[in-house]
DSSP file (Angstrom, degrees, kcal/mol; ACC not computed):
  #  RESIDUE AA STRUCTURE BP1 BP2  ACC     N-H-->O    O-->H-N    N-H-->O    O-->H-N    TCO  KAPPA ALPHA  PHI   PSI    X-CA   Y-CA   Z-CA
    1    1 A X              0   0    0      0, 0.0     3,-0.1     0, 0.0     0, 0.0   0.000 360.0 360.0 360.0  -6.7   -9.7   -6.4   31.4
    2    2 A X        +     0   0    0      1,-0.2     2,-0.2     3,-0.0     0, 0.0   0.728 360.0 124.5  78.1  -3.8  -12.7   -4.6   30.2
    3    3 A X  S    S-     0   0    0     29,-0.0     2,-0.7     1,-0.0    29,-0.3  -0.578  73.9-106.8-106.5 166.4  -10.8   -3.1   26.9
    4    4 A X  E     -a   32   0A   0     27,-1.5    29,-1.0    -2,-0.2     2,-0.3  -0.865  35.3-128.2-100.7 104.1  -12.4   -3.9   23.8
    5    5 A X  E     -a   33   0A   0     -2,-0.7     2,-0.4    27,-0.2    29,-0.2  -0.332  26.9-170.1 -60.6 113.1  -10.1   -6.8   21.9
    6    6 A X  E     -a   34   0A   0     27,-1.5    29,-1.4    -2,-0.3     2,-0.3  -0.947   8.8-156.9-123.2 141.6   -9.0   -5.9   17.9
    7    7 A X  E     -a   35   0A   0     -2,-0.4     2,-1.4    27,-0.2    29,-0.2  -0.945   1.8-155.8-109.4 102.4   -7.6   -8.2   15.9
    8    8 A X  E     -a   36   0A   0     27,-3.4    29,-1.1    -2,-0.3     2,-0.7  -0.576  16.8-161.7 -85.2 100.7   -5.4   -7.0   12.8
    9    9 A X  E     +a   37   0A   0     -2,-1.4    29,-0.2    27,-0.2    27,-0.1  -0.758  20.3 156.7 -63.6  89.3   -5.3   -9.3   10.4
   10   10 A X  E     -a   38   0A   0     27,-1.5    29,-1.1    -2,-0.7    -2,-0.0  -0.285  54.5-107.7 -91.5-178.7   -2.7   -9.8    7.2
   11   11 A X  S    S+     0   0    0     27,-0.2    29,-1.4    28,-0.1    28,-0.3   0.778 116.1  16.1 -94.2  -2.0   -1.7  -12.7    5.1
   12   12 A X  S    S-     0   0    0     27,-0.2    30,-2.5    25,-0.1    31,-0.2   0.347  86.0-134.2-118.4  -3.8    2.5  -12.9    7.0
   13   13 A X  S    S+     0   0    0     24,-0.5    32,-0.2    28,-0.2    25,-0.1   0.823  71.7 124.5  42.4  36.0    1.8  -10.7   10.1
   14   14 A X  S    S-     0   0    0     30,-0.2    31,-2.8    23,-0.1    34,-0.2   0.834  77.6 -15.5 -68.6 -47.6    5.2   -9.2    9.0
   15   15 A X  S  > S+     0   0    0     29,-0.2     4,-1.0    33,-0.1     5,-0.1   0.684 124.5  40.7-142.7 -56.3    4.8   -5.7    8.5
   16   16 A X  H  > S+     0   0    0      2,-0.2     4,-1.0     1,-0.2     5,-0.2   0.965 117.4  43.3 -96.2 -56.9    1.1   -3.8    8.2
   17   17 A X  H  4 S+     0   0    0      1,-0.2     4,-0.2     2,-0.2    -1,-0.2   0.478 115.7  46.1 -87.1  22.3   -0.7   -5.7   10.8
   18   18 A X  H  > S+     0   0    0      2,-0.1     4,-1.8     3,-0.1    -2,-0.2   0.722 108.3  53.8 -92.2 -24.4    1.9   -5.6   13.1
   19   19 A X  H  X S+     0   0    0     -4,-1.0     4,-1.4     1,-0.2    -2,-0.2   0.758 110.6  53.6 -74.3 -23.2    2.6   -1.8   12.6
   20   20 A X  H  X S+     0   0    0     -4,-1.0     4,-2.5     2,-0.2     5,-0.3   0.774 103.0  55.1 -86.2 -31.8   -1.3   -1.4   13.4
   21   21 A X  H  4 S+     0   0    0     -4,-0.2    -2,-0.2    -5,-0.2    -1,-0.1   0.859 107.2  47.9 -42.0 -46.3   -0.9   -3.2   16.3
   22   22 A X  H  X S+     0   0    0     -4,-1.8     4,-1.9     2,-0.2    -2,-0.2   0.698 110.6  52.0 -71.8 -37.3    1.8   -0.8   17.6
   23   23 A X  H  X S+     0   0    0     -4,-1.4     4,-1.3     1,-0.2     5,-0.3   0.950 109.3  49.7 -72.1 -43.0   -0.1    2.2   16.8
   24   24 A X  H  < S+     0   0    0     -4,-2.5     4,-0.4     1,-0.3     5,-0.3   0.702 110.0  54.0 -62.0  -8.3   -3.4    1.0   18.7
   25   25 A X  H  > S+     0   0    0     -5,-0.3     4,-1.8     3,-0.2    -1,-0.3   0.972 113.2  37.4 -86.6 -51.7   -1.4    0.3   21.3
   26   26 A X  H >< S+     0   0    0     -4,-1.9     3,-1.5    -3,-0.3     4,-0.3   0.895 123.7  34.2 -61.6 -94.9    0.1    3.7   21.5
   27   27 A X  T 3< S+     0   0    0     -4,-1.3    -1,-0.2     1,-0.3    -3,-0.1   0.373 137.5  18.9 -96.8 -11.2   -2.4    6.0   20.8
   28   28 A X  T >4 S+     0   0    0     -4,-0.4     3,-2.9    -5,-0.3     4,-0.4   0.554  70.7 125.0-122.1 -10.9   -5.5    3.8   22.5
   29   29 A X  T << S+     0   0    0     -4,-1.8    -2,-0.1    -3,-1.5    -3,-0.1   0.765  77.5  63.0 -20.8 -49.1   -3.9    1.1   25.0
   30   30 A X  T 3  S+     0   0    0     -4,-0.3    -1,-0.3     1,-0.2    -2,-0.1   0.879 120.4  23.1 -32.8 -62.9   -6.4    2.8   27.7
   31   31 A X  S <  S+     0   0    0     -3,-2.9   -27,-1.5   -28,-0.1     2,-0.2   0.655 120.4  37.2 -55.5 -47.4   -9.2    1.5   25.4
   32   32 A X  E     -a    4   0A   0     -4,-0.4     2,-0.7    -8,-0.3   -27,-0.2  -0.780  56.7-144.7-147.1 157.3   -8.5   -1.3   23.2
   33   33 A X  E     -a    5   0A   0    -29,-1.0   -27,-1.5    -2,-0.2     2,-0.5  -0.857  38.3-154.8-129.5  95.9   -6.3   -4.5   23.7
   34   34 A X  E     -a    6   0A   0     -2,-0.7     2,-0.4   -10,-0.2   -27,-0.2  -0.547  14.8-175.6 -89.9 136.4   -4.8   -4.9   20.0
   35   35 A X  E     -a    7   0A   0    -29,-1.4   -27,-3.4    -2,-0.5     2,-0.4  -0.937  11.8-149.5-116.3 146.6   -3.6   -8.0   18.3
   36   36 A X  E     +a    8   0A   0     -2,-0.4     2,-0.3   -29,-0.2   -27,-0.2  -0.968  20.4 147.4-132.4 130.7   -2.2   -9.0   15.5
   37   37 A X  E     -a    9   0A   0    -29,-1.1   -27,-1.5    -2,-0.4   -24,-0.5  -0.763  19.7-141.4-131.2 164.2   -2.1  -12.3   13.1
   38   38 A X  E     -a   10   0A   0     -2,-0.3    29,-2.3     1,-0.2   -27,-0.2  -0.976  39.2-111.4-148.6-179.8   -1.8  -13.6    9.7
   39   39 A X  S    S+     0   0    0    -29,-1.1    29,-0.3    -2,-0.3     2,-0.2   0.967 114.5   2.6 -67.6 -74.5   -2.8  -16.1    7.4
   40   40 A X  S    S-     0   0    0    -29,-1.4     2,-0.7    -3,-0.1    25,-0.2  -0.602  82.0-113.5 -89.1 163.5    1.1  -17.7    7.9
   41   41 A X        +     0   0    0     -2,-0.2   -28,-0.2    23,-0.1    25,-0.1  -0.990  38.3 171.3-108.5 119.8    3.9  -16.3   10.3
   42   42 A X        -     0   0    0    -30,-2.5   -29,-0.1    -2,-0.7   -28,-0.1   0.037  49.8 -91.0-103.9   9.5    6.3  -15.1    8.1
   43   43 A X        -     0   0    0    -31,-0.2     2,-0.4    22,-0.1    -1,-0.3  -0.044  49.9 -73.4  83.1 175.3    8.7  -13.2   10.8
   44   44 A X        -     0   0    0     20,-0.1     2,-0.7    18,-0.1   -29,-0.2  -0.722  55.6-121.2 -90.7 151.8    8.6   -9.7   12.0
   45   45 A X    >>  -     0   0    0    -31,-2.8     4,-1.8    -2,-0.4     3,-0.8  -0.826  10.5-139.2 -96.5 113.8    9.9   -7.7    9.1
   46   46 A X  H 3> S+     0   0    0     -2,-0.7     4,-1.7     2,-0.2    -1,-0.1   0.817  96.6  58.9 -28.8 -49.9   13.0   -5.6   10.2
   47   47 A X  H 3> S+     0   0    0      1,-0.2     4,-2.5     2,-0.2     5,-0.2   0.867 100.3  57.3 -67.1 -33.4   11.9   -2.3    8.1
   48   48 A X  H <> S+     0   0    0     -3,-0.8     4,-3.1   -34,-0.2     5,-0.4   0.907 103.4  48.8 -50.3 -50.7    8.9   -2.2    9.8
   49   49 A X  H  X S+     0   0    0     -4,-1.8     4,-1.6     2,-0.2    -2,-0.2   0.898 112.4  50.5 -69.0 -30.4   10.6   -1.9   13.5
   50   50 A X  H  X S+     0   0    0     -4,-1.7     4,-2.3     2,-0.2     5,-0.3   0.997 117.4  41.2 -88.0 -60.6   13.1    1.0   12.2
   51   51 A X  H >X S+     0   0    0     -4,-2.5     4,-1.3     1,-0.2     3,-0.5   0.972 119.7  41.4 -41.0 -67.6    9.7    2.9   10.8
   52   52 A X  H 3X>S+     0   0    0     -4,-3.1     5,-2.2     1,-0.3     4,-1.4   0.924 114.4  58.5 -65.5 -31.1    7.6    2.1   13.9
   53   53 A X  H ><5S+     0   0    0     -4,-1.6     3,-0.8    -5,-0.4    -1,-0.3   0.981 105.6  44.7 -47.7 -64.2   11.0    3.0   15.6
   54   54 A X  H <<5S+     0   0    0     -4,-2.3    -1,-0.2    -3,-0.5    -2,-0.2   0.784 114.8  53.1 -58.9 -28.1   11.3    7.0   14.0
   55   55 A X  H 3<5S-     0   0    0     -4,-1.3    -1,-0.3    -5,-0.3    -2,-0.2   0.713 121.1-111.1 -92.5 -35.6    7.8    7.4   14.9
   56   56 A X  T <<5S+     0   0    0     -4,-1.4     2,-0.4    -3,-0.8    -3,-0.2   0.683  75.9 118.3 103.0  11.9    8.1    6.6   18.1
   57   57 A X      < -     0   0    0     -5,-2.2     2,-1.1    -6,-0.3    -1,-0.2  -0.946  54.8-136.5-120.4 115.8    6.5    3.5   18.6
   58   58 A X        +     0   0    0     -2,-0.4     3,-0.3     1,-0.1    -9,-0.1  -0.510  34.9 154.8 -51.2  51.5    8.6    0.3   19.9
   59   59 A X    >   +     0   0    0     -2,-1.1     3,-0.6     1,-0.2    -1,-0.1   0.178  39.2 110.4 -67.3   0.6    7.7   -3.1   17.9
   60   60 A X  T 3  S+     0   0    0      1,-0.2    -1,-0.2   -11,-0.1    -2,-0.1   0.302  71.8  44.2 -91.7  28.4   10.6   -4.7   18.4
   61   61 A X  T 3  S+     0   0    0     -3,-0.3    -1,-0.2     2,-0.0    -2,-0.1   0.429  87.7 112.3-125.4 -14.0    9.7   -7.6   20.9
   62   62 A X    <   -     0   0    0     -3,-0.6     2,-0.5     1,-0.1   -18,-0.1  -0.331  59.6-141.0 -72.3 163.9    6.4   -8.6   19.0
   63   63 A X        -     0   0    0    -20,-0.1    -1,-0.1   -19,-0.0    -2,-0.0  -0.893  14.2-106.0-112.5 141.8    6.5  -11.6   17.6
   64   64 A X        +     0   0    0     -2,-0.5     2,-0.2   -50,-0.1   -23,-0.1  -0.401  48.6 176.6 -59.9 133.1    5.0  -12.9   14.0
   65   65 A X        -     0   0    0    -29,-0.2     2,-0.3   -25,-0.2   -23,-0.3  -0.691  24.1-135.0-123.0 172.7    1.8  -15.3   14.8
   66   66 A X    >   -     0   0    0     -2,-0.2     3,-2.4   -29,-0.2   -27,-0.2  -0.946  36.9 -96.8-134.2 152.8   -0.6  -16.9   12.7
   67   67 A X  T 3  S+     0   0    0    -29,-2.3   -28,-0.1    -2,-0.3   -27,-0.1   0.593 114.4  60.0 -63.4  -9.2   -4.0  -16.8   13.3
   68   68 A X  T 3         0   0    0    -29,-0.3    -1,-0.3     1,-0.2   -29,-0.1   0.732 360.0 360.0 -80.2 -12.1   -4.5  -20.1   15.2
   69   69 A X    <         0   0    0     -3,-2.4    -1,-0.2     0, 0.0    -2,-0.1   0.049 360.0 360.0 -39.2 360.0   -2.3  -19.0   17.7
C-alpha cells in the first residue's frame, strides 16, 4: 500500500492501544496503516468504544489480538 505500518502495543489490547489505533486511523489513514496488539487478548473494553464513540471515532468492530496474530 505504500503507507507506513504502526504497531500499538499494550499488555490486553483492550483499551489504550486500541484507542490509538482508532485515532491514527482517523486523523492519518492517508499516511499510516495502524495496528494494534497486546501481550494477551483480553477483549475490546466496552468504555473505550463509548469514549472513541463521543469523540467521533468508531472502534466498535476492532477486535482484541495478541501480538502473534
Amino acid at each position: 500500500s505504500g503507507k507506513l505500518k504502526i504497531l500499538f502495543l499494550c499488555t490486553a489490547n483492550s483499551c489504550r492501544s486500541q484507542m490509538a489505533e482508532g485515532w491514527a486511523q482517523q486523523l492519518k489513514g492517508n499516511f499510516i496503516e495502524p495496528y494494534s496488539a497486546g501481550i494477551i487478548a483480553q477483549g475490546l473494553n466496552r468504555s473505550a468504544v463509548t469514549v472513541m464513540q463521543k469523540g467521533g471515532v468508531d472502534i466498535s468492530h476492532h477486535s482484541s489480538k495478541d501480538v502473534g496474530s
